[in-house]
N, C-alpha and C positions, 0 to 999 in steps of 0.2 A: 349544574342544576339537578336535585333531584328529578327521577321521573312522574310521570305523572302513577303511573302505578302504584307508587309507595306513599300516594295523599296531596301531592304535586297538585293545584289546580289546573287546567288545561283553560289559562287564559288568555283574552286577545294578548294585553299587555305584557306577560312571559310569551308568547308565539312572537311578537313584535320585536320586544329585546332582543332576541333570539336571532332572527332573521337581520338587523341591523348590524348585530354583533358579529355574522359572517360577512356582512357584504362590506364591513370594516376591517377583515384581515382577523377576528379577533376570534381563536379557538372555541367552538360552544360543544361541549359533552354534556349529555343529560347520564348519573349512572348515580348509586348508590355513594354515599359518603360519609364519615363519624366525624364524631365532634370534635375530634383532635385534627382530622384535615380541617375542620373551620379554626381551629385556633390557630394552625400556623399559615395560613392562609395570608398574601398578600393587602387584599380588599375581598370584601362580600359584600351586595345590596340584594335586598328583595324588590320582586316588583309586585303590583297591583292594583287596579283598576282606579281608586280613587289616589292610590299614595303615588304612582307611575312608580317611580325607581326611588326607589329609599337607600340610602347608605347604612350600612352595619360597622362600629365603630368598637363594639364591645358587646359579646357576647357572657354571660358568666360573672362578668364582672372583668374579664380578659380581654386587652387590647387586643383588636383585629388590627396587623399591618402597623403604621405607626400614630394610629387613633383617629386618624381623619379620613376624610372618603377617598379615593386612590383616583387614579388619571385614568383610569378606564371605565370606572364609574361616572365621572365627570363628563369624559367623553360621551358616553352612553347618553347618562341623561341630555346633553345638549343638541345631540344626533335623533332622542324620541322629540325633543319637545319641537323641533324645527320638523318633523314628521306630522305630526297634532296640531299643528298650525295651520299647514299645509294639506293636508288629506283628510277624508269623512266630512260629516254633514253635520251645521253647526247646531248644537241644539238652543239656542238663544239667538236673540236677532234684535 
């Protein structure tokens, strides 16, 4: 992920991803990166507050991976949303 340094938001939802995605075994680097690591990129999802984890399928117009959301993204999202379920205060009743 980029840093927050470089325009990164500093959101719960990337702090969340984040902290999941280690305590799942799953490498998290925050560091600078060009467009060409995102084209040959395996999977990529953003996250964000209303969207939680979005998959990125194509970039440019260029297949990210083999065009569909990848199994760690999958993983991901199924690991926040059983978190959001379970944790914080609900705002409706």
């Amino acid at each position: 992920t980029p840093p927050t340094y470089i325009g990164a938001l500093e959101g719960i939802t990337r702090d969340a991803v984040m902290e999941l995605a280690r305590k799942m075994g799953i490498k998290v680097e925050e560091r600078i990166f060009n467009r060409y690591e995102v084209f040959i990129a395996d999977e990529c999802f953003l996250t964000g507050t209303a969207a939680e984890i979005i998959p990125v399928v194509k970039v440019d117009g260029r297949i990210i991976g083999d065009g569909r959301p990848g199994n760690i993204t999958k993983k991901l999202t199924e690991e926040f949303r059983k978190l959001t379920q379970t944790t914080g205060t609900p705002i409706y009743e």
